[in-house]
Each structure stands twice: as structure tokens, then as C-alpha cells.
C-alpha positions as CSV (number, residue, x, y, z in Angstrom):
1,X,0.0,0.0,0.0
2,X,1.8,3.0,-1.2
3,X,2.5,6.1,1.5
4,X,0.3,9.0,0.9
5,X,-0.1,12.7,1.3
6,X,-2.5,14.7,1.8
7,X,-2.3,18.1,-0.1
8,X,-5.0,20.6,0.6
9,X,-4.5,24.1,-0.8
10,X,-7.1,25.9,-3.5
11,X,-4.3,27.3,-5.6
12,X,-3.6,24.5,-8.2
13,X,-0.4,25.6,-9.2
14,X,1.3,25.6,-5.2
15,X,-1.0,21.9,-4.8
16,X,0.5,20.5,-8.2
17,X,4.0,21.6,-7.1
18,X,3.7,19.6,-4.0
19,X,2.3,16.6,-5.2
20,X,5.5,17.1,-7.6
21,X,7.7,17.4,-4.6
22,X,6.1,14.6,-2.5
23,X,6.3,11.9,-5.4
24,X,10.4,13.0,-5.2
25,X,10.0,11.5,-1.4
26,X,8.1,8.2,-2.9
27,X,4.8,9.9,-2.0
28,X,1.3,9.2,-3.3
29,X,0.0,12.6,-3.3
30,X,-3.9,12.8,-2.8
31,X,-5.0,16.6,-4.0
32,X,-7.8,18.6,-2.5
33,X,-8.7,22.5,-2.5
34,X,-11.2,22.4,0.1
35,X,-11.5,22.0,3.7
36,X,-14.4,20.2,3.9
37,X,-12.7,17.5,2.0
38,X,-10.6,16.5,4.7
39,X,-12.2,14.0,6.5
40,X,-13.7,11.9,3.7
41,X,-10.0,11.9,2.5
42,X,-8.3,10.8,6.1
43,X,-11.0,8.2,6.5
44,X,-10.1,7.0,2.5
45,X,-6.5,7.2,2.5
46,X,-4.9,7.1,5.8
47,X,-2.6,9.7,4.9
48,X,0.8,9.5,6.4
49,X,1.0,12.8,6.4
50,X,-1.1,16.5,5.8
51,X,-0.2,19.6,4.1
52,X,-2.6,22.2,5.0
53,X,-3.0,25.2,3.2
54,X,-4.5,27.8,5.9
55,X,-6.5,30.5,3.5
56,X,-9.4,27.9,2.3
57,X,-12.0,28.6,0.6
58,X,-14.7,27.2,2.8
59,X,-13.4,25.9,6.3
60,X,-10.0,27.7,7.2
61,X,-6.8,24.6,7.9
62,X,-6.9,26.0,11.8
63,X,-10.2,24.5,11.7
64,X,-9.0,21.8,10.2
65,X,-6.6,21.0,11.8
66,X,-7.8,21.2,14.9
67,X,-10.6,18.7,14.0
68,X,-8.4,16.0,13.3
69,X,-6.1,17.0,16.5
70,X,-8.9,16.5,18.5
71,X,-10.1,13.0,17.4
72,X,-8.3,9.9,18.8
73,X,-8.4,8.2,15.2
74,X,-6.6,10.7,14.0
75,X,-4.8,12.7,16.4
76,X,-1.2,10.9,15.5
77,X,-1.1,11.9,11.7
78,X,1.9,14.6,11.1
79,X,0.0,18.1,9.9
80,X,2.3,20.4,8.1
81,X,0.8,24.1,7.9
82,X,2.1,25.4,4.2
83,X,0.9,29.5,4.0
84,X,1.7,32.4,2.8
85,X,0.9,33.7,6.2
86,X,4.3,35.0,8.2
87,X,2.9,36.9,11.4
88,X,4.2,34.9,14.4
89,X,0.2,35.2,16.0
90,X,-0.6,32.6,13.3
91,X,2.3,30.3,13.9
92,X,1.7,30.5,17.7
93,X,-2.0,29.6,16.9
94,X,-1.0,26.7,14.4
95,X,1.0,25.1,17.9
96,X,-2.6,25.6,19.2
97,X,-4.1,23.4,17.2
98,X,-1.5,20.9,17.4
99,X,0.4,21.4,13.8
100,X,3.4,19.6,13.5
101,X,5.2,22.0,11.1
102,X,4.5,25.2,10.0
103,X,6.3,26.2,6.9
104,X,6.0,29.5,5.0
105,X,5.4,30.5,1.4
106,X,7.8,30.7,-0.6
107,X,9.9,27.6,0.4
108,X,12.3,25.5,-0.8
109,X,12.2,21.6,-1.6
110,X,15.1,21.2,0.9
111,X,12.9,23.5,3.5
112,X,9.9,21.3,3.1
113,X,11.6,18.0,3.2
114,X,13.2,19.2,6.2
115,X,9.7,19.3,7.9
116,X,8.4,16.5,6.8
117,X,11.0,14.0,8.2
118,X,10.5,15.9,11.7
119,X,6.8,15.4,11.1
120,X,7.2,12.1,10.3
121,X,9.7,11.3,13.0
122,X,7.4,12.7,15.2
123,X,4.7,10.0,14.6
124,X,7.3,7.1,14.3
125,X,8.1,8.1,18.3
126,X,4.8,8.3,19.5
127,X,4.2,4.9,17.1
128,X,6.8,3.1,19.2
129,X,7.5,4.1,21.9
130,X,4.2,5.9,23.4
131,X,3.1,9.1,24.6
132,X,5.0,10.1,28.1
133,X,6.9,12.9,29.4
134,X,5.9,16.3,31.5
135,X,4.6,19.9,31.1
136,X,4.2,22.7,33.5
137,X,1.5,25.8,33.1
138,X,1.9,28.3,35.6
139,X,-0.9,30.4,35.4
140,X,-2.2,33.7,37.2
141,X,-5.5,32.5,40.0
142,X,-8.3,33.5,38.1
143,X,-10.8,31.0,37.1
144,X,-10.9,33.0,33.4
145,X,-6.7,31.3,33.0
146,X,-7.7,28.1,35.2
147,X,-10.4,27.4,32.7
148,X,-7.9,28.1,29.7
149,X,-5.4,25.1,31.3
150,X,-7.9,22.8,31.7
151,X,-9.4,23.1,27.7
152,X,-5.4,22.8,27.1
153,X,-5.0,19.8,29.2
154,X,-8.4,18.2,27.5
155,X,-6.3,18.9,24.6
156,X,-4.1,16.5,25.8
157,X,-6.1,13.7,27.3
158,X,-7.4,13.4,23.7
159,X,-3.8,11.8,22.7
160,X,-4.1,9.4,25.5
161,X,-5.9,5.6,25.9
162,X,-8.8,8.2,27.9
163,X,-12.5,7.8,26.9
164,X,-14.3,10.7,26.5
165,X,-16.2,10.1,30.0
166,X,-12.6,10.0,31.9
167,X,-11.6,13.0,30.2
168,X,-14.5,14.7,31.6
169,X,-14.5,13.6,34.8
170,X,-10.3,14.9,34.8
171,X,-11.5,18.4,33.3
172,X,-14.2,18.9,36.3
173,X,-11.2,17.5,38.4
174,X,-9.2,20.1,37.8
175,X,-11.8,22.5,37.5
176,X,-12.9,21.8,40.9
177,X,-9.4,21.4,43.0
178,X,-7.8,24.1,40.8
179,X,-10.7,26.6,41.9
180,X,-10.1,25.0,45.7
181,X,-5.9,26.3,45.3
182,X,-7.2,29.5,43.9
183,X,-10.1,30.7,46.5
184,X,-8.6,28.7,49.9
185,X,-4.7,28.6,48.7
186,X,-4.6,31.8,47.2
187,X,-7.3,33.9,48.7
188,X,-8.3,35.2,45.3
189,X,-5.0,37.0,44.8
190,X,-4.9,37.1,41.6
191,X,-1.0,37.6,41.6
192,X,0.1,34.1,43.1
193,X,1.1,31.9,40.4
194,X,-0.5,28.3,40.5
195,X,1.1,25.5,39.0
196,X,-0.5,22.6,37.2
197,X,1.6,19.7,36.1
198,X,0.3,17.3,33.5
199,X,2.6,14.2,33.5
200,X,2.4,10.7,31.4
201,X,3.6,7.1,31.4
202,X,2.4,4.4,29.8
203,X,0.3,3.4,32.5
204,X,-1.8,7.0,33.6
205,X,-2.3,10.8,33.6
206,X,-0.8,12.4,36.6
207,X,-2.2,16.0,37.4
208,X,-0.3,18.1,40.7
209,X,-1.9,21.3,41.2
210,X,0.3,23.0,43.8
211,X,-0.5,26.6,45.3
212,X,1.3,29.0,47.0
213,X,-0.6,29.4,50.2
214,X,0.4,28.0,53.7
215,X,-1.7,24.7,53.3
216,X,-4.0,22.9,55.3
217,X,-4.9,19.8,56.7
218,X,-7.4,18.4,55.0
219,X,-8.5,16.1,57.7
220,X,-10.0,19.1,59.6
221,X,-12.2,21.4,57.1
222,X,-15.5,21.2,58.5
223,X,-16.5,23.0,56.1
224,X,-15.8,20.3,53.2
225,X,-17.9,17.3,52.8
226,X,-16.1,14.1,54.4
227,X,-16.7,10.3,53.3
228,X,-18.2,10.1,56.4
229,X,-21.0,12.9,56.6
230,X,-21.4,14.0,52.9
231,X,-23.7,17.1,54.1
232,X,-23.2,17.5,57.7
233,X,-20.8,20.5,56.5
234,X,-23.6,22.6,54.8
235,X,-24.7,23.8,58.6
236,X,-20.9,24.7,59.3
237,X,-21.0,26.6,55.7
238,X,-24.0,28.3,57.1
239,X,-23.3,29.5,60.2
240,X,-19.9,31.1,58.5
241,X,-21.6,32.6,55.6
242,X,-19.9,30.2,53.3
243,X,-21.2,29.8,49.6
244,X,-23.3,26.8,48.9
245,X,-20.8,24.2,48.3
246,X,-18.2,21.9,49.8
247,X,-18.4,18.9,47.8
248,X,-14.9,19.6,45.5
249,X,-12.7,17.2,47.6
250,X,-15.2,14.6,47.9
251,X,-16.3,14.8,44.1
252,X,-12.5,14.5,43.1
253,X,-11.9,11.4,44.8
254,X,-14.5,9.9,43.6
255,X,-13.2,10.7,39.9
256,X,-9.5,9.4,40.1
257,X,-7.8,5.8,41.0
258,X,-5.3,7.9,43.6
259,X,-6.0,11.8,45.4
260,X,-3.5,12.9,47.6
261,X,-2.5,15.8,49.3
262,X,1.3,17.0,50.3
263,X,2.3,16.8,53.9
264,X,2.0,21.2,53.9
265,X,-1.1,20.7,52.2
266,X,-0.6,23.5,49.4
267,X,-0.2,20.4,46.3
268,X,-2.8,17.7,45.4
269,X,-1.3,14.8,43.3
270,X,-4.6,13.2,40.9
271,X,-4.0,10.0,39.4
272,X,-6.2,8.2,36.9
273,X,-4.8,4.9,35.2
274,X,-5.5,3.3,31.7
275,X,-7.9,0.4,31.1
276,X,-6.0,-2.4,30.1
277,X,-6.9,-4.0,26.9
């Protein structure tokens, strides 16, 4: 079965050149000029690889791109962005979306094979050897940036053995224990810096949402719901004037395979394991 690419660009003269250059690399090239083309075209060809034109005539490649980042099937295939557009915004948005490469009009042959093989030894790594490794987003505590991370993170869960229900019980995870760090840690000062840590292996996702406050212990918040009394906190919330509320800690637990806390009581480690096949 011969190797193909995937060439979408509406100007027929920059697609035919290309599908010229790719058949030099032992390339089948498959030519569209439309973004809504795309999908019927991945789910035809397998494509080892997209070339994504970004001015389209009908859906624009961020679009496009992001579609196909965001779907397990197929999240792993290389996309090359190929546009005339140079503004570092739109490169910064193509990382976004999850673009492999993004590669400027006009270009060499040398330039473009030069991004291909780092697309396409991209794939071959995460084809052998799995997805793993660590990033860190320190963000400022406002639930506006908190929510940000966590559609970032989502972002990644999608390239991980996650169904869709684990991925939404991490996001309200996060949502809940990173809002905890930001109103108890943090006080709603807006200038500490929280820090989220997204970690892989081939066996889970490990999130550590650490704050800069003094900590706590959480064996004595009366005013969180416990294992043991799920509501007999609400009276405690309203003698104090507390919000409605409570149930974060409780909820989390209840949504990972391993919660702990730090021995300060400023960092929460979340753990949630693969199925095995």
C-alpha cells in the first residue's frame, strides 16, 4: 500500500507543485482545494501525512486542523501548515491546534523535506515508543486562566488511551481542586502563580496542582464534605456565611484511581490509570 499525502491548498499551481515534490520523497499525493474535504480523504487514505494550506476557501486549515487533533483516530497523523501567512500570531495559533510544522510560502524543496521528516519522526516516536513525558502551566489564579489550562490539558487527554467520560471527569477534576488552590490557597489574589503539572507514562495521567498558600490539613475542614458525613458540613458553611458548596474534595476522589495531598497541604497529586486492553 503506497504512503500517501494529503495536499489541501485551493491554488492548483502551489497543490500541483507539492504533489510534484512529494512523489520525489516516494509519495502518493492525494490533492484537494477544500477544507471540507478532509475527512472523507483521512478516513479514505490514511494519509501519512497533511499539508494544510491555511486560507481555504470554505473551512479555514486551523479549523482543520484542529478537528483532526482532537479526534483519537486521528490525532497521530503529522500536519504540516504550508501559508503564505508569516505573522508569528498565526504560527503561535498553528502550535494551538496541534500542527506539527508550520512552513511559509515561498519555500524550498530542501525547507519542506526538512519538515516533513521531523513530522514524520514525530509519529514514528509516538508509534513506538508511546506518549510520556511532563509539562508545566503556571498560570495567574483566576478562574478566566484556570479554565484556559484545563481546555489545554483536555487537549491532551485526547492523545491518551482516555475515553471521552474519563476525560470529563479529569477536566471537572481540575476545575474543581484548581478553583479549591485558587479561592482557599490563594485567597483570590490574583498575583500568586498556581502551577498545574500534566505528567504521562504508559500506564496513567498524573495531574499536581500545587499553590502557594500556607496549606491545610485536610483532615479538619469542617467546612468540606467528608466520606463520612457528605452534608453535615452545609450547617458549618451556614453559620460562617460560606457559599453553597463543599463537595470539590469529595467529588474529586470519587473521579481518580489515587487523590493525595502533600504533607504542607498546598499540592494535590490526581491519578487516573489506563484500562488495560
Amino acid at each position: 500500500m503506497p504512503r500517501t499525502v494529503l495536499i489541501v491548498d485551493d491554488e492548483r499551481d502551489t497543490n500541483d507543485i507539492l504533489a510534484s515534490l512529494v512523489r520525489a520523497r516516494d509519495f502518493e499525493p492525494v490533492q484537494l482545494f477544500g477544507g471540507s474535504q478532509v475527512a472523507a480523504a483521512v478516513r479514505d487514505h490514511a494519509p501519512s501525512l497533511v499539508l494544510l494550506d491555511l486560507m481555504l476557501p470554505d473551512i479555514d486549515g486551523f479549523a482543520v486542523c484542529d478537528q483532526l487533533k482532537r479526534d483519537r483516530e486521528t490525532n497521530l497523523i503529522p500536519i504540516i501548515m504550508v501559508t503564505a501567512l508569516h505573522d508569528a500570531g498565526y504560527r503561535a495559533a498553528g502550535v494551538r491546534v496541534g500542527a506539527n510544522g508550520y512552513l511559509t510560502k515561498p519555500f524550498t524543496p530542501d525547507q519542506l523535506f526538512e519538515e516533513i521528516d521531523k513530522a514524520l519522526a514525530w509519529r514514528h516516536e509516538h508509534q513506538t515508543r508511546g506518549t510520556h513525558g511532563e509539562i508545566n502551566f503556571n498560570i495567574r489564579s483566576e478562574a478566566t486562566y484556570l479554565q484556559q489550562a484545563n481546555d489545554m490539558l483536555a487537549d491532551l487527554f485526547a492523545h491518551t488511551p482516555l475515553n471521552e467520560r474519563q476525560i470529563k471527569d479529569l477536566k471537572q477534576v481540575v476545575l474543581e481542586m484548581g478553583g479549591n488552590a485558587i479561592e482557599w490557597g490563594h485567597r483570590k489574589n490574583a498575583e500568586l502563580v498556581l502551577l498545574i503539572t500534566y505528567r504521562i507514562d504508559p500506564e496513567a495521567v498524573t495531574l499536581i496542582i500545587h499553590d502557594q498558600g500556607p496549606g491545610f490539613n485536610p483532615s479538619q475542614v469542617p467546612h468540606a464534605a467528608s466520606d463520612e458525613d457528605p452534608i453535615g458540613h452545609l450547617d458549618v458553611r451556614n453559620e460562617l456565611g460560606i457559599r453553597e458548596g463543599g463537595f470539590g474534595i469529595m467529588l474529586a476522589k470519587g473521579l481518580v484511581d489515587e487523590f493525595r495531598y502533600n504533607d504542607k497541604g498546598n499540592e494535590v497529586t490526581l491519578i487516573k490509570r489506563f484500562e488495560k486492553p
